[in-house]
Phi, psi and omega in degrees: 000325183295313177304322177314312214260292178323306196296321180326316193289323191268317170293337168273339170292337186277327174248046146234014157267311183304290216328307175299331175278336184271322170308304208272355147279353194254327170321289194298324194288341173293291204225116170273168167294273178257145194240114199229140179286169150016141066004088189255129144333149160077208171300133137287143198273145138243123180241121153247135185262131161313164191279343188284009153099010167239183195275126199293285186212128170247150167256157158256208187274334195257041178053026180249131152312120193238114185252151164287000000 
């Protein structure tokens, strides 16, 4: 009866480690940490804005840089 009472024991601590290990796998394949779009070839366009919120300095598409 005692033995029973153990294996029981040891085997629900043994699927409540899968269970976890399989949530915290199922997790990552779902929502990854960082999620990065596409790869587009050529300029990424870039704009910084100053704080009062219009534009500081920007690239365009054709590489030239425009500082304020």
């Amino acid at each position: 009866m005692r033995t029973d009472l153990h294996t029981r024991v040891v085997l629900t601590v043994i699927a409540v480690a899968l269970s976890v290990i399989a949530a915290f796998q199922i997790r990552s394949a779902v929502a990854p940490d960082a999620v990065a779009g596409p790869a587009k070839p050529g300029v990424q366009r870039v704009v910084v804005y100053d704080i009062s919120g219009d534009i500081y300095a920007r690239v365009d598409e054709t590489s030239r840089l425009f500082v304020k």
